[in-house]
C-alpha positions in Angstrom: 7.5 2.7 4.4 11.0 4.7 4.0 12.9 3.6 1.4 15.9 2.0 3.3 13.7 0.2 5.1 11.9 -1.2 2.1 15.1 -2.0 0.2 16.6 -3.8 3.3 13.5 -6.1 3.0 13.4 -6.4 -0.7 17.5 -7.3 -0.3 16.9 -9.8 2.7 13.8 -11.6 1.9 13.3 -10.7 -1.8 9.7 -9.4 -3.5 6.1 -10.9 -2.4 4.2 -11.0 -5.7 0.5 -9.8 -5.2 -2.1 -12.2 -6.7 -5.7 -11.4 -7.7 -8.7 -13.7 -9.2 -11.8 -13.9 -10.0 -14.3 -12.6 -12.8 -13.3 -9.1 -14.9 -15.9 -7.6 -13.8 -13.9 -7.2 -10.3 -11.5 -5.0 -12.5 -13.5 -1.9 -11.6 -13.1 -2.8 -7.6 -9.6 -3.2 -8.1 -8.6 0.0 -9.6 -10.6 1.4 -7.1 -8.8 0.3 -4.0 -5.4 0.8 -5.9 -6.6 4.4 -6.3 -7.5 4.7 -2.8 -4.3 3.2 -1.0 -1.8 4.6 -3.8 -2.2 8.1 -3.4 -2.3 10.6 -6.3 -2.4 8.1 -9.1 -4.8 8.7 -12.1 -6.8 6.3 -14.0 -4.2 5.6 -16.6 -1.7 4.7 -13.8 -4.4 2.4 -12.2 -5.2 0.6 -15.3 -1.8 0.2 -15.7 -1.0 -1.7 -12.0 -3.9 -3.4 -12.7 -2.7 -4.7 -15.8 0.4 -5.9 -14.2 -1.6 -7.0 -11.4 -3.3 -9.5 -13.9 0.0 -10.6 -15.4 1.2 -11.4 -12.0 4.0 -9.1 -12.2 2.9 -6.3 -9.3 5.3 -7.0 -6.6 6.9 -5.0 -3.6 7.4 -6.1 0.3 5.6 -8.2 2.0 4.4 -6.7 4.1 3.1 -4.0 1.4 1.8 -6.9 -1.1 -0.3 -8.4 2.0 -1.5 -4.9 3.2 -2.7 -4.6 -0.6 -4.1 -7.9 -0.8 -6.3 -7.3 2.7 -7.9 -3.7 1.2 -9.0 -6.2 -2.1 -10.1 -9.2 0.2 -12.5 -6.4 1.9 -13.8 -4.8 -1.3 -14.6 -8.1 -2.1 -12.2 -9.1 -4.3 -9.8 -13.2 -4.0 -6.2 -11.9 -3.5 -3.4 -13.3 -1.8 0.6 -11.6 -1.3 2.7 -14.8 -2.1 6.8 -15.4 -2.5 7.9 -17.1 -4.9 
């Protein structure tokens, strides 16, 4: 999404926050969609999201948080792109 675009939704409808669940050992399915939609990111940077992920704090668009949250839902992972 261009930038302008993304930061006249962020300013108009504020951030989605992206929220997963289910047992840790889903971790490893998570990283691996986040490595396959977010291109070029490493394994550090992965483990990283996913850590904020977790925490609840991983937040963008909604329409990019619900994009996110449909590529878990079909690797088999609960997640859901919510507003606060």
């Amino acid at each position: 999404m261009p930038s302008a675009l993304r930061e006249q939704l962020l300013s108009a409808y504020g951030p989605a926050r992206l929220q997963v669940s289910g047992p840790p050992t889903q971790n490893v399915a998570v990283m691996r969609v986040l490595r396959a939609e977010l291109d070029g990111i490493d394994l550090v940077t992965a483990k990283t999201l996913l850590r904020r992920l977790l925490s609840g704090d991983y937040a963008g668009t909604l329409p990019e948080t619900e994009r996110m949250a449909r590529k878990l839902r079909a690797a088999g992972v609960t997640a859901v792109a919510t507003r606060p």
